[in-house]
N, C-alpha and C positions, 0 to 999 in steps of 0.2 A: 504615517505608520512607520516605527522602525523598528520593531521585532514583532515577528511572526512562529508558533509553532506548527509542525507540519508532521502529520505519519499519516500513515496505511497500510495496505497489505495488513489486514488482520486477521480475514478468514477464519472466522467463526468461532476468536479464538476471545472469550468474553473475562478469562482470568488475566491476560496480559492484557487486556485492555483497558481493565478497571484499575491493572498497576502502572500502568503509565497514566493515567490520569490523578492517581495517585503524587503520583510523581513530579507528574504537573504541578498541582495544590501545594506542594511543597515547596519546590522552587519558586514558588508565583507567576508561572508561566501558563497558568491554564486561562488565558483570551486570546482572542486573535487568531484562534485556531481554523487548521483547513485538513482535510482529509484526501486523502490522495484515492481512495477507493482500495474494492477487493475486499469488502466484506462481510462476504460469504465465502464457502468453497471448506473444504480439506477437515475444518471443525465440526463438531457436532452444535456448537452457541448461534448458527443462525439469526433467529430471530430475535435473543437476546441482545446482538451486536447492532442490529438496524435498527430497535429498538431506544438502543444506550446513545447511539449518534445522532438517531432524528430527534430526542425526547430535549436533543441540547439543540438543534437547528443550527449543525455545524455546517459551511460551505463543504460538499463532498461530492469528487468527480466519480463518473462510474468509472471502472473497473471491470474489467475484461471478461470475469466471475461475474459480477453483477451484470454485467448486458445480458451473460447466457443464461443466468437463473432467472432475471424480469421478465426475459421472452418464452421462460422452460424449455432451453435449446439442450441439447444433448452434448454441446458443445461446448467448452468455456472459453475457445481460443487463444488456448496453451501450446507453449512448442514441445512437447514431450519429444526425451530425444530415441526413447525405446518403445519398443511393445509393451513391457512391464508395466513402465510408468502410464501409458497411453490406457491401458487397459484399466490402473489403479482408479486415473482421472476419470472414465467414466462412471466407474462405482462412485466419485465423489460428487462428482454433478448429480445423480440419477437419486444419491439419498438424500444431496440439497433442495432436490428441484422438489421431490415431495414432500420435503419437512417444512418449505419456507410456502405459506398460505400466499394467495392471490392481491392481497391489498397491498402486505408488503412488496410482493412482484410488482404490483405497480409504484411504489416509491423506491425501488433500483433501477426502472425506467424511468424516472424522472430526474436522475442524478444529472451534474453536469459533465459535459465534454472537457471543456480547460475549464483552467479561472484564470483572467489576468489578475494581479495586483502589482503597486506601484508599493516598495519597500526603500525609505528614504529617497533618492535620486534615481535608483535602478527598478527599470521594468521584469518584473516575473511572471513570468507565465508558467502555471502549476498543468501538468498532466499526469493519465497513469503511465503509459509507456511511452507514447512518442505524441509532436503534436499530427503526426501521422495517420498513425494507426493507435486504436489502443491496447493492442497484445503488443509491439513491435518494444523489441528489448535493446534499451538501450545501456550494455554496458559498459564499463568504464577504459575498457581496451579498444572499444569502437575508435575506427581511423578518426581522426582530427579531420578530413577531408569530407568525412560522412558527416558528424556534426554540423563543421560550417556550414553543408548545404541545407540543414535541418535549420537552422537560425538564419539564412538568408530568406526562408519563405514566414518567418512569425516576427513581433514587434516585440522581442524582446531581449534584457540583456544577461538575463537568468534564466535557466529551464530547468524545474524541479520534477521529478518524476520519482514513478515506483518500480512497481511489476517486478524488478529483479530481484526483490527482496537483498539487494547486497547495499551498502551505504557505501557512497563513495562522494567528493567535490571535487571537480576538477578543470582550471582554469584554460582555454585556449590561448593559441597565440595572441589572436585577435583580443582577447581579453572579454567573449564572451566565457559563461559559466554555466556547470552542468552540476545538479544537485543528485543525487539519487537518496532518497527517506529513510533506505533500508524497507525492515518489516516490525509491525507489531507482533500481529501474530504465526510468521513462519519464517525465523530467520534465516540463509542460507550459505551464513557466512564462520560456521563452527563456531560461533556463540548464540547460545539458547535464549537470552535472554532476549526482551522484548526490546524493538528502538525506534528510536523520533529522533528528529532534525531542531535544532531552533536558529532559524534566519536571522540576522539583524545588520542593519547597515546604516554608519554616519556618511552622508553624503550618497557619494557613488564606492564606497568600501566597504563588501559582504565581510561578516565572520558567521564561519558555521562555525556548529558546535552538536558532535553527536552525543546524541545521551541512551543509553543501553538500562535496564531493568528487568531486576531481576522477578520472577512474580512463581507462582504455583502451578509450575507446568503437570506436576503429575494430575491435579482436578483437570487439567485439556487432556492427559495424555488415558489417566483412567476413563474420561468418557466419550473419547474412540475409541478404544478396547472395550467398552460395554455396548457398543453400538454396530450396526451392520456396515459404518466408513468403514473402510479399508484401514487394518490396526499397522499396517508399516507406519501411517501417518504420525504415531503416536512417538514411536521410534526417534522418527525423524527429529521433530520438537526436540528430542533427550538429548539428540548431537546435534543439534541445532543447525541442521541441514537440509531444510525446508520439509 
């Protein structure tokens, strides 16, 4: 195999999903795909999201959001860094955790942990946030000291990950690589639009290549304003600040 597409973080958000796959079809990039998790939380599309991803029987890791809604934890194990936020996030679990039915609950517990794959000559190892933890945020200012010891305990020479909804590559000394997918559905990088990664590699030589999309955030953003989520969320999407 030597190209791969890769997103996640979509979080319920079933407009920007359907335009990256869109998007996909277009460019001819829609096989080979893997889902990095996180898709539920923050939107009101739930189960039209788990729905759209199992109906295609994409490889898809759980996601931090997805362990706490499969379990109906109160918890999504998120770093909120305020009270504000901390308090929003439970309004958003508590209206997830009752909208999404039990069968689905049990096919967000059935997600995987990692996934390795072999991309050309180079090993990848896909997770949501770390192969750690899978809240642990890994991003792209983290010490080079911290990484290395993060790739001295996995077999690989790529680690693609999410959770921080920000997209970034970034090569170590050592000449491992660290991918981050961005977001589909909550980006948090002051652009709205929705984004996916496409991997590809001749030999042992990655080329990313992020790809951003544009899609109809006001149908996400009008339907948390019609619903009891928490409407900052809707906001958020408009400045594209998760």
């Amino acid at each position: 195999m030597n190209r791969v597409t890769i997103f996640g973080d979509i979080h319920g958000n079933i407009a920007a999903l359907e335009a990256v796959f869109a998007d996909m079809a277009a460019r001819g990039v829609d096989d080979n795909l893997y889902c990095l998790g996180d898709l539920v939380g923050y939107g009101t599309f739930p189960n039209e999201v788990i729905d759209f991803i199992r109906a295609r029987n994409i490889p898809t890791i759980m996601g931090n959001y997805d362990q706490g809604v499969g379990i109906s934890s109160d918890d999504c194990g998120c770093a909120y860094t305020n009270p504000v936020s901390e308090a929003l996030g439970k309004r958003s679990i508590a209206w997830t955790n009752a909208h999404v039915d039990e069968g689905r609950k049990t096919y967000l517990r059935s997600l995987d942990a990692s996934i390795p794959i072999m991309l050309g000559e180079l090993k990848v190892l896909l997770v949501h946030g770390s192969p750690r933890r899978v809240n642990e945020y890994l991003f792209e200012d983290r010490p080079e000291s911290t990484l290395e010891r993060i790739f001295a305990d996995i077999d690989a020479d790529v680690l693609v990950c999410g959770h921080t909804h920000l997209p970034y590559h970034r090569t170590l000394t050592s000449g491992h690589q660290l991918v981050n997918a961005g977001s589909v559905g909550k980006p948090k990088d002051k652009d709205p639009r929705a984004g996916y990664v496409l991997l590809s590699a001749q030999g042992r030589s990655l080329d990313v290549q992020f790809i951003r999309v544009p899609y109809d955030i006001e149908r996400t953003a009008a339907a948390i304003e019609a619903s009891e989520m928490p409407h900052e969320y809707a906001q958020m999407l408009r400045d594209g600040m998760g």
